[in-house]
OpenMM code with the backbone's topology and positions (N, CA, C; nanometers):
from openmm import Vec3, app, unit

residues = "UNK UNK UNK UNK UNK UNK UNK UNK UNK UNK UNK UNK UNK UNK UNK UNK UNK UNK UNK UNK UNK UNK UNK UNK UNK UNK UNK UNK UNK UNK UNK UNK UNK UNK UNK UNK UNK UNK UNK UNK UNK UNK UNK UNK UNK UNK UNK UNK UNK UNK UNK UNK UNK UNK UNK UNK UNK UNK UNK UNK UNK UNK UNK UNK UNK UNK UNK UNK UNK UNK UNK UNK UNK UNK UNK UNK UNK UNK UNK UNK UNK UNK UNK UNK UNK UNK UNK UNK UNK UNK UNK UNK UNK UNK UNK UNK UNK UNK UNK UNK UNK UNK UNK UNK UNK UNK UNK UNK UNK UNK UNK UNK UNK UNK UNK UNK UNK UNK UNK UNK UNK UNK UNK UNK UNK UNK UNK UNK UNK UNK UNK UNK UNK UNK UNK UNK UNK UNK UNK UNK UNK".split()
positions = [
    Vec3(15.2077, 6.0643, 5.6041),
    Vec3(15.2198, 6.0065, 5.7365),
    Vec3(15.3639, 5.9745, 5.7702),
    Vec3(15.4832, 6.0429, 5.6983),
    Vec3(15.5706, 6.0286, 5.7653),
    Vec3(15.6715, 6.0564, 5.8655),
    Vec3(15.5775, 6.1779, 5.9434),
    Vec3(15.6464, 6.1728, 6.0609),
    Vec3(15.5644, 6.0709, 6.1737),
    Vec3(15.6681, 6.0469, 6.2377),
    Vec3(15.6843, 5.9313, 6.3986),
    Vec3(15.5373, 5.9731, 6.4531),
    Vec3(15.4608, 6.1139, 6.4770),
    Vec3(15.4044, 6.1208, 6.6023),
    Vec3(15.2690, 6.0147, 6.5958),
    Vec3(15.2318, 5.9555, 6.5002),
    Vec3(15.1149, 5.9249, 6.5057),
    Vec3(15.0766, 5.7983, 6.5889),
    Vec3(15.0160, 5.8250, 6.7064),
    Vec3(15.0159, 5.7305, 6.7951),
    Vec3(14.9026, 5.6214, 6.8112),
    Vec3(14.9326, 5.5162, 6.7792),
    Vec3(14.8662, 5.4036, 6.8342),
    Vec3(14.7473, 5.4132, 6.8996),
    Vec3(14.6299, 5.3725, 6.8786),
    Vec3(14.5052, 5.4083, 6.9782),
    Vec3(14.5848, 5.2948, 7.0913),
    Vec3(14.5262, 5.3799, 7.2403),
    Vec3(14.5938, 5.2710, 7.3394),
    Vec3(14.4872, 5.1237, 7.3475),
    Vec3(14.3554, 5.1369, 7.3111),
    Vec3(14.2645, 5.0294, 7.3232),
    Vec3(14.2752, 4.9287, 7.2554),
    Vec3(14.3186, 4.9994, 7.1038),
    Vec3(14.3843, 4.9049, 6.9866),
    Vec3(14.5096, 4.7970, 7.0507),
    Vec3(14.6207, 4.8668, 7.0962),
    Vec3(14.7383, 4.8411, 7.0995),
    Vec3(14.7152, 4.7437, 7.2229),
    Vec3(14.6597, 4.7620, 7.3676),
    Vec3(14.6258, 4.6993, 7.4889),
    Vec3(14.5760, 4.5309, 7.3863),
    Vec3(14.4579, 4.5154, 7.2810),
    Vec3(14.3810, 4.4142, 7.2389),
    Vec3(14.5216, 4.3192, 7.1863),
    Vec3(14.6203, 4.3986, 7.1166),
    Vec3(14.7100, 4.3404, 7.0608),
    Vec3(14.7730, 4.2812, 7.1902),
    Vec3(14.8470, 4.3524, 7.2198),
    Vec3(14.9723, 4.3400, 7.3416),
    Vec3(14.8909, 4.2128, 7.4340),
    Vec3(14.7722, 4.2114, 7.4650),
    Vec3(14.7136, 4.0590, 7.5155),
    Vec3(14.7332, 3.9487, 7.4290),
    Vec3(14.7688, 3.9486, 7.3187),
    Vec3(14.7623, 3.8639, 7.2388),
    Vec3(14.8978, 3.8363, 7.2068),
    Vec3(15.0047, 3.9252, 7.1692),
    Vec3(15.1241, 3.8760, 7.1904),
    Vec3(15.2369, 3.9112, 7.2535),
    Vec3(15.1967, 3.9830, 7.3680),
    Vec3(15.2990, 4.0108, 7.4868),
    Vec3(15.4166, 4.0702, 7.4319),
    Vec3(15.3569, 4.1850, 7.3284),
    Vec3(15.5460, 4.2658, 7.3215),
    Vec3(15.6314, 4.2826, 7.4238),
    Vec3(15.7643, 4.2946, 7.3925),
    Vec3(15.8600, 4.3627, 7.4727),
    Vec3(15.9348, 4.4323, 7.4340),
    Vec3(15.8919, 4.5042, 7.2860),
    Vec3(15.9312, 4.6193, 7.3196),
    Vec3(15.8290, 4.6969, 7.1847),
    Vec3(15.8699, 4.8250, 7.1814),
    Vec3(15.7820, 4.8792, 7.0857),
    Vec3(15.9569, 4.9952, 6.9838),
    Vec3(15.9236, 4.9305, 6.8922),
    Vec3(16.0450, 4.9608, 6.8068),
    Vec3(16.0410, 5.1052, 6.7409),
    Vec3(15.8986, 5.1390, 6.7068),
    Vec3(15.9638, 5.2837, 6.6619),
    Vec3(15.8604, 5.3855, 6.7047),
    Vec3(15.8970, 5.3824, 6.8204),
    Vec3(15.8216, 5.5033, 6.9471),
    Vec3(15.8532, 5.6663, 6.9607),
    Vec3(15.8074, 5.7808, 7.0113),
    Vec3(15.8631, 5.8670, 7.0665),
    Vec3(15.8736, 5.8679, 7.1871),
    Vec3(15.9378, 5.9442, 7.3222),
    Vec3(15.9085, 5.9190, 7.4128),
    Vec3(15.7733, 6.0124, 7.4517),
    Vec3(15.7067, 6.0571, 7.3700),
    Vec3(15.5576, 6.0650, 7.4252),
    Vec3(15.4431, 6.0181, 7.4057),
    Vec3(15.4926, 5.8952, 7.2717),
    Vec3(15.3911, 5.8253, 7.2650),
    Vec3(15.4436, 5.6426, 7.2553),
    Vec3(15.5364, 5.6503, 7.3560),
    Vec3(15.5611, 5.4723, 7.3929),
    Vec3(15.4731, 5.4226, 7.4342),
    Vec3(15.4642, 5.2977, 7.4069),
    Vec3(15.3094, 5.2075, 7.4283),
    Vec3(15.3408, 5.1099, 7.5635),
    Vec3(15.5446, 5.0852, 7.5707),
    Vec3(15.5742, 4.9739, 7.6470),
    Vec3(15.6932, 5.0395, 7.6830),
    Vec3(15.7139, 4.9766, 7.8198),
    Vec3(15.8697, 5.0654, 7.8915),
    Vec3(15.9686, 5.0422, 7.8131),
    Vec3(15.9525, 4.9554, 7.7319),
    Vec3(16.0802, 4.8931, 7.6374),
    Vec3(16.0545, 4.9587, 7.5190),
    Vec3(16.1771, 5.1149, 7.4765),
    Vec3(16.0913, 5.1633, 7.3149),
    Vec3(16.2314, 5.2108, 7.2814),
    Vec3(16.2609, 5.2355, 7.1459),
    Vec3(16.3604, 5.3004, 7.0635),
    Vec3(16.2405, 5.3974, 6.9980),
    Vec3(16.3403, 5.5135, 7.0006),
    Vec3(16.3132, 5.6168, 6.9756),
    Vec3(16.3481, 5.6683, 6.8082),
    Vec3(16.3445, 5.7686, 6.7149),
    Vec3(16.4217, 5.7790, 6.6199),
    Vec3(16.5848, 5.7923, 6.6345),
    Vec3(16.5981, 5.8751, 6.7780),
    Vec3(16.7173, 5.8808, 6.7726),
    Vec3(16.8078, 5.7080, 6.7645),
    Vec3(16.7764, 5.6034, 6.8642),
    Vec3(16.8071, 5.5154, 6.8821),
    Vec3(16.7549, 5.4053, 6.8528),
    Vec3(16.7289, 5.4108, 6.6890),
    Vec3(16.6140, 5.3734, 6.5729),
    Vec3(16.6199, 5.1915, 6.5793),
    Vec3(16.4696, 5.1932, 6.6192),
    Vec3(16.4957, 5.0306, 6.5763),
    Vec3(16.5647, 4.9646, 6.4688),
    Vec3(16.5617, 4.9916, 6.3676),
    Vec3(16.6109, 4.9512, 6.2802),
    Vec3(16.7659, 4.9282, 6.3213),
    Vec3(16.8128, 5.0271, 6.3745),
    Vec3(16.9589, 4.9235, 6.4352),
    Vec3(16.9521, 4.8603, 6.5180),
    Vec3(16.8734, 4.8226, 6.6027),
    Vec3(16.8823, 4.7272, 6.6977),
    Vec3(16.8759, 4.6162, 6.6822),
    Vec3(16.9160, 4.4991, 6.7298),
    Vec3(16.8537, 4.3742, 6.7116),
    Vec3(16.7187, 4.2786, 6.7321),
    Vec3(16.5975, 4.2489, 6.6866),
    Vec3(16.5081, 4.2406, 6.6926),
    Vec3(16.4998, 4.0576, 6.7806),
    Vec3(16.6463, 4.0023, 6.7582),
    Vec3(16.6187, 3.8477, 6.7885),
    Vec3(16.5907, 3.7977, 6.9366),
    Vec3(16.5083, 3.7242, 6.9342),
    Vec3(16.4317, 3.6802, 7.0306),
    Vec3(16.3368, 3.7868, 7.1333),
    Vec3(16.2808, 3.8852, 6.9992),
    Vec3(16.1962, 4.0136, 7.0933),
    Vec3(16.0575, 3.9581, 7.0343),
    Vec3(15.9753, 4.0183, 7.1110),
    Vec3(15.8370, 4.0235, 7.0672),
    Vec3(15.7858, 4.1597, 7.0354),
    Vec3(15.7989, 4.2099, 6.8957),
    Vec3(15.8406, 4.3479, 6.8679),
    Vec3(15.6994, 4.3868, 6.8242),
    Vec3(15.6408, 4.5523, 6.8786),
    Vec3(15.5151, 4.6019, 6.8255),
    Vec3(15.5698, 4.7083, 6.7402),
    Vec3(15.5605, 4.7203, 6.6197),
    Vec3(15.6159, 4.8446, 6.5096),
    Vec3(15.4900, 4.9336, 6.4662),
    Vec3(15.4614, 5.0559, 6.4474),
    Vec3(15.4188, 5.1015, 6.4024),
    Vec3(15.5014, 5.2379, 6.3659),
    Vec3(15.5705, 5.1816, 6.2267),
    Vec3(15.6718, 5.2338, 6.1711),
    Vec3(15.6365, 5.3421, 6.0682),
    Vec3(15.6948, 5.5155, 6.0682),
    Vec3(15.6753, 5.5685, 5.9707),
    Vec3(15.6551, 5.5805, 5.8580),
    Vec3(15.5481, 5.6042, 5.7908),
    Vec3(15.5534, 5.5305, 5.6616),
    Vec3(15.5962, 5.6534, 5.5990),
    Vec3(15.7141, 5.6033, 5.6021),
    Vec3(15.8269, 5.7354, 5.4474),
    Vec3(15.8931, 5.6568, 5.4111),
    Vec3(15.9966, 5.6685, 5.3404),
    Vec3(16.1020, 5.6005, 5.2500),
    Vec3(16.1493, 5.5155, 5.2915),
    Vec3(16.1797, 5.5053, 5.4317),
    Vec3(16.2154, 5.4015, 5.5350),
    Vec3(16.1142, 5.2996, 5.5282),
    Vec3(16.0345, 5.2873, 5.4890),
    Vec3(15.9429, 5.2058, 5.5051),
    Vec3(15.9633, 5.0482, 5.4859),
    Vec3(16.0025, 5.0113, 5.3951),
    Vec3(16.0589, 4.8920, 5.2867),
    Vec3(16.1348, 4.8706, 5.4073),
    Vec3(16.2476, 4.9447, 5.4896),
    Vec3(16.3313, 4.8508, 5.6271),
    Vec3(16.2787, 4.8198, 5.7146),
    Vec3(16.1779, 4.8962, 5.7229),
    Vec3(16.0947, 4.8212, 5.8621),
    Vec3(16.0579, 4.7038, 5.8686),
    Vec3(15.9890, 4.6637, 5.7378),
    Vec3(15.8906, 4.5457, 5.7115),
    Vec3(16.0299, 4.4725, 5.6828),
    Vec3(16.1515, 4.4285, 5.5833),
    Vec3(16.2598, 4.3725, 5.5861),
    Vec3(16.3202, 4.3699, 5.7067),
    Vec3(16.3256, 4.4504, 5.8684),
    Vec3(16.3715, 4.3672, 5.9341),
    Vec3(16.2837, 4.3012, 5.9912),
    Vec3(16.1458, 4.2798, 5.9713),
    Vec3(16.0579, 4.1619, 6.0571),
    Vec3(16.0778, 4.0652, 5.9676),
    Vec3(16.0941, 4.0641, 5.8591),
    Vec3(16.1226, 3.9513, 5.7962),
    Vec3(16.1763, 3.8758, 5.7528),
    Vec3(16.3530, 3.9075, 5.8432),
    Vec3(16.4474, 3.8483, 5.8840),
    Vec3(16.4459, 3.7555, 5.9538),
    Vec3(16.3208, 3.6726, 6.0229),
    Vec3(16.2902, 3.6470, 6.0772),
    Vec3(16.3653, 3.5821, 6.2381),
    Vec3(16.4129, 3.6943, 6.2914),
    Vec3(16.5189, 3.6744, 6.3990),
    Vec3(16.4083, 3.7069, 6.5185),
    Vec3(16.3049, 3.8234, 6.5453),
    Vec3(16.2238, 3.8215, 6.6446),
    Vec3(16.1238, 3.6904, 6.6317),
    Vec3(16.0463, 3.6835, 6.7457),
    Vec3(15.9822, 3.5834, 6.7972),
    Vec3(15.8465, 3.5482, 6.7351),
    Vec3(15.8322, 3.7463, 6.7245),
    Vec3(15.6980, 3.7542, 6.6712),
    Vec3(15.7125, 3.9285, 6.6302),
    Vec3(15.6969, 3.9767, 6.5197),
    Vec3(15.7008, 4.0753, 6.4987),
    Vec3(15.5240, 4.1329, 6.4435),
    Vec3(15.4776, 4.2533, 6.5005),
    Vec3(15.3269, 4.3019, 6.4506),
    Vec3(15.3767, 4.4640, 6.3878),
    Vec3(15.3572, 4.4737, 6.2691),
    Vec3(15.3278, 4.6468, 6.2158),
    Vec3(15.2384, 4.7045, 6.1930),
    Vec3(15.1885, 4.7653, 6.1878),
    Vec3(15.0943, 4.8922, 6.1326),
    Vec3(15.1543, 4.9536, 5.9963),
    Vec3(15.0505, 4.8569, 5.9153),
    Vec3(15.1104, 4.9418, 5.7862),
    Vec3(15.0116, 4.9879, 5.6964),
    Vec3(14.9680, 5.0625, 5.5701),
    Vec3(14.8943, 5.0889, 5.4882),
    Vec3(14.8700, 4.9798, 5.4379),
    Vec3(14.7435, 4.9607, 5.3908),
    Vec3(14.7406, 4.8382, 5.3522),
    Vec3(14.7478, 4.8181, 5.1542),
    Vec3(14.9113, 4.9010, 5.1366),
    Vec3(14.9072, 4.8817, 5.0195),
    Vec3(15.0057, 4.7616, 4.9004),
    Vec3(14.8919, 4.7325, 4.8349),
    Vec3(14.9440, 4.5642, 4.7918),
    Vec3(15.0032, 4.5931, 4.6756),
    Vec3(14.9963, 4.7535, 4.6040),
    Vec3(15.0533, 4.7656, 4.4927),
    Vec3(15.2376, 4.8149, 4.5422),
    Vec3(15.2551, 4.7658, 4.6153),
    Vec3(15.4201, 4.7861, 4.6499),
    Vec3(15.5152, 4.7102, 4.6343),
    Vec3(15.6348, 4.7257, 4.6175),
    Vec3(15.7292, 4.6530, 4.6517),
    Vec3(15.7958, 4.6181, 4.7447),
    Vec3(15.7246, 4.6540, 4.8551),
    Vec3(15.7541, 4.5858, 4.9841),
    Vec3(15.6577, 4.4758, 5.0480),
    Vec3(15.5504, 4.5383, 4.9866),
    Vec3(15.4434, 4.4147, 4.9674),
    Vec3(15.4576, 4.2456, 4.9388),
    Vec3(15.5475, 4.3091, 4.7776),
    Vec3(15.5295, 4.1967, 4.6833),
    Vec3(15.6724, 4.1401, 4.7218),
    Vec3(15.7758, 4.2008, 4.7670),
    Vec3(15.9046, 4.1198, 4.8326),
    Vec3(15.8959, 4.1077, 4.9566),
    Vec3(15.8003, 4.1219, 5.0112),
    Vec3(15.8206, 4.0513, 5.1729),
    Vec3(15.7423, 4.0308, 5.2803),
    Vec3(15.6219, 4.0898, 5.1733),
    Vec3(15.4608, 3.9729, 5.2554),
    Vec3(15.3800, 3.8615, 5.1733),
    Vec3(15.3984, 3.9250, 5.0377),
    Vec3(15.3099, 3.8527, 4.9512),
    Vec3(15.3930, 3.7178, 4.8551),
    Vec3(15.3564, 3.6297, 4.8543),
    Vec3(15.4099, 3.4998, 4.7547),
    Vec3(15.3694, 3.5247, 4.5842),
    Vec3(15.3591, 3.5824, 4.5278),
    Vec3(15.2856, 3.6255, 4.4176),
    Vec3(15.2552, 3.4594, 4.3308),
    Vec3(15.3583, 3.4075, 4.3102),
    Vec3(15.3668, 3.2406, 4.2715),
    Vec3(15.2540, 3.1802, 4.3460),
    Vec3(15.2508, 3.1372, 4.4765),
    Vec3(15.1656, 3.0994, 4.5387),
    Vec3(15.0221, 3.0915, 4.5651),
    Vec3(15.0257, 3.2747, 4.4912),
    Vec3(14.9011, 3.3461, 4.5713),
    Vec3(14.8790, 3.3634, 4.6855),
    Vec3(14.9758, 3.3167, 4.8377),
    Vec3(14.9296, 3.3564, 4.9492),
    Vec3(15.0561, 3.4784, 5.0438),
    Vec3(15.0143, 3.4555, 5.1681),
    Vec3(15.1349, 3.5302, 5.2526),
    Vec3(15.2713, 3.4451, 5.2000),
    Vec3(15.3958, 3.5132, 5.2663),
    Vec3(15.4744, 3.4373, 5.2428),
    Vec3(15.5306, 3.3517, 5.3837),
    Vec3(15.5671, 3.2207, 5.3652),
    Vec3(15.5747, 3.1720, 5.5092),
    Vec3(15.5971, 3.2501, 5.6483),
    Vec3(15.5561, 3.2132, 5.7795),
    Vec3(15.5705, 3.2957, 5.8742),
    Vec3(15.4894, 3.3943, 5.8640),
    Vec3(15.4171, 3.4595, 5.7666),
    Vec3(15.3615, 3.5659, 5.7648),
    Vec3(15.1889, 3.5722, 5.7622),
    Vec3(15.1269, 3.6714, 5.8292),
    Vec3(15.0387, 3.6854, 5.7941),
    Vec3(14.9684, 3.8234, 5.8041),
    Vec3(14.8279, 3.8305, 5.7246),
    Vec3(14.8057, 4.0036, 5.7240),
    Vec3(14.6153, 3.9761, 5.7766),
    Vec3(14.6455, 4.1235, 5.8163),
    Vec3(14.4958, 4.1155, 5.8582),
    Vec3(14.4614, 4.2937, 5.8206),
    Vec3(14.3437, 4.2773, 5.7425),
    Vec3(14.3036, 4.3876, 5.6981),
    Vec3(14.2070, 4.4567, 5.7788),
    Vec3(14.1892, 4.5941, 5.8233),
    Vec3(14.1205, 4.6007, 5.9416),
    Vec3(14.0164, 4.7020, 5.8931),
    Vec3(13.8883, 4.6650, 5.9425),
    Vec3(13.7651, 4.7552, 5.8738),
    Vec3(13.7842, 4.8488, 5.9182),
    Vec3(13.7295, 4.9395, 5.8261),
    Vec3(13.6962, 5.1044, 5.8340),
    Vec3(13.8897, 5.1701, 5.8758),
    Vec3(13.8932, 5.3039, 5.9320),
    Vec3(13.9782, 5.3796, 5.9243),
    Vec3(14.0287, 5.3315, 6.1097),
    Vec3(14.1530, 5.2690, 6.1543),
    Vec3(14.1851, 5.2804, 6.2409),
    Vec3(14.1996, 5.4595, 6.2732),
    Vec3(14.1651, 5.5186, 6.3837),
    Vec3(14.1942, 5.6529, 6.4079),
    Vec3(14.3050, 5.6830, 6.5176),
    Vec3(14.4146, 5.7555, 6.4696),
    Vec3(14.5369, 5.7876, 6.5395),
    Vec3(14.4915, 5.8996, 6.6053),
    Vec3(14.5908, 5.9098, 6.7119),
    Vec3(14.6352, 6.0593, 6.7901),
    Vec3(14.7582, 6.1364, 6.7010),
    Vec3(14.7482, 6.2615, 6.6818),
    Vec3(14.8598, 6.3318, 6.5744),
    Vec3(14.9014, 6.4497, 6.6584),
    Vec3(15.0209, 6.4573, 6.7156),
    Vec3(15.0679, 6.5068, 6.8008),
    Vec3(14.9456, 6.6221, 6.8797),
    Vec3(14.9007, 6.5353, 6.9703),
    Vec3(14.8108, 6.5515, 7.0555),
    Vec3(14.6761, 6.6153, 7.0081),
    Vec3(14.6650, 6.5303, 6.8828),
    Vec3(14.5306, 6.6137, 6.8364),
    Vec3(14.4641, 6.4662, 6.7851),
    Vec3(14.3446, 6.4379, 6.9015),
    Vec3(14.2788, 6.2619, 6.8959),
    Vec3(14.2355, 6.2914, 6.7956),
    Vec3(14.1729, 6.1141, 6.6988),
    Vec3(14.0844, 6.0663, 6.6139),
    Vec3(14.1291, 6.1046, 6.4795),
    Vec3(14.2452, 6.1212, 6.4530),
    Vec3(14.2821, 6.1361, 6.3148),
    Vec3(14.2606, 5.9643, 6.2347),
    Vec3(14.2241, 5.9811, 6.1168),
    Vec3(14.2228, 5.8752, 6.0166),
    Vec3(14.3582, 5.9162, 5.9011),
    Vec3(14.4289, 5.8039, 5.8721),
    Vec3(14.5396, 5.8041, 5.7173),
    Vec3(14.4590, 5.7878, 5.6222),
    Vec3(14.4922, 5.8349, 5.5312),
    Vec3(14.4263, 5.8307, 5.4104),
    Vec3(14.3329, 5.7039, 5.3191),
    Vec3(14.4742, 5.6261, 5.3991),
    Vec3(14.3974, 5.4925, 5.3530),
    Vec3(14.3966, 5.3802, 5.4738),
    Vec3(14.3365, 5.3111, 5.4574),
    Vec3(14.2684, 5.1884, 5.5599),
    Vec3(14.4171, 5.1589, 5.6313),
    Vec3(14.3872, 5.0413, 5.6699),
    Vec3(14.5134, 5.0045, 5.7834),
    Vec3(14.4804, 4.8577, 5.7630),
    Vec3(14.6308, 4.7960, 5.7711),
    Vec3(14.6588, 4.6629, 5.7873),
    Vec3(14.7541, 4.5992, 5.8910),
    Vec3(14.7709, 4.5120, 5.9406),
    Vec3(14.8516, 4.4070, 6.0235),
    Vec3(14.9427, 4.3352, 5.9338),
    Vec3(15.0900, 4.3376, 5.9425),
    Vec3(15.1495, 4.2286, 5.8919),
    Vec3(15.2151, 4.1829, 6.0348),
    Vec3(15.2015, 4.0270, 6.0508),
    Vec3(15.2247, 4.0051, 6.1653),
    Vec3(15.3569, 3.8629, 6.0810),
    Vec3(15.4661, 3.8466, 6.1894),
    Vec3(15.5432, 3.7787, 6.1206),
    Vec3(15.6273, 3.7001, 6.2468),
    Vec3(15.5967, 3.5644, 6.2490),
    Vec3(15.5687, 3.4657, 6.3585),
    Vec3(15.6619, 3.3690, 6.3367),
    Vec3(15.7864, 3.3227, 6.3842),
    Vec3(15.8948, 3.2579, 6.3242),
    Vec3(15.8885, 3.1375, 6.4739),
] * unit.nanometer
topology = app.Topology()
chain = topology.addChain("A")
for resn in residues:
    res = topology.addResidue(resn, chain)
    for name in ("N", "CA", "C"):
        topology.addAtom(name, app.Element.getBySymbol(name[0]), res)
């Protein structure tokens, strides 16, 4: 799943966006932006500044991955939401959602595991499923 095209169900994304009013959507194409406000790969969120945004990510999951989730958890946006695999055997997991000491999220943070297979659009081909389930890390400063 690591190219960009895989797009957001819009019904999914609409349930969210009521709930925390993004303004912008950080790692978009321009054919599948969710909000008038999007960085593209070329003009990659990841350089931008995230502070005082209400950022919706649903960030490539390739190697890049580990920066996506490290810049929401810089905690400079307002409210940051990703779309990520929901995998706990990582090290992006275990440095920057999970408290392992604790046993819980780590402050500011929280995850929501979402039943069954969210289904993407894959460059214009509806109802695709990722391999594995789908999670929310949402990160609320």
């Amino acid at each position: 799943m690591g190219n960009p095209d895989w797009e957001t169900p819009p019904r999914f994304f609409a349930s969210l966006n009521d709930q925390y009013h993004f303004t912008v959507d950080a790692a978009a194409s321009h054919a599948n932006a969710l909000l008038p406000r999007y960085w593209t790969e070329q003009d990659s969120g990841l350089k931008h500044s995230w502070a005082g945004e209400r950022v919706f990510c649903n960030p490539p999951y390739d190697h890049n991955l580990y920066a996506w989730i490290d810049k929401a958890a810089v905690r400079v946006a307002e409210v940051a939401v990703l779309i990520l695999p929901p995998s706990v055997d990582t090290t992006w997991f275990h440095d920057l959602i999970w408290d392992c000491n604790l046993h819980q999220t780590r402050p500011g943070v929280s995850i929501q595991f979402l039943r069954g297979r969210l289904k993407f659009n894959f460059m214009g081909v509806p109802g695709l499923a990722p391999r594995l389930g789908t999670m929310l890390a949402i990160f609320e400063y």
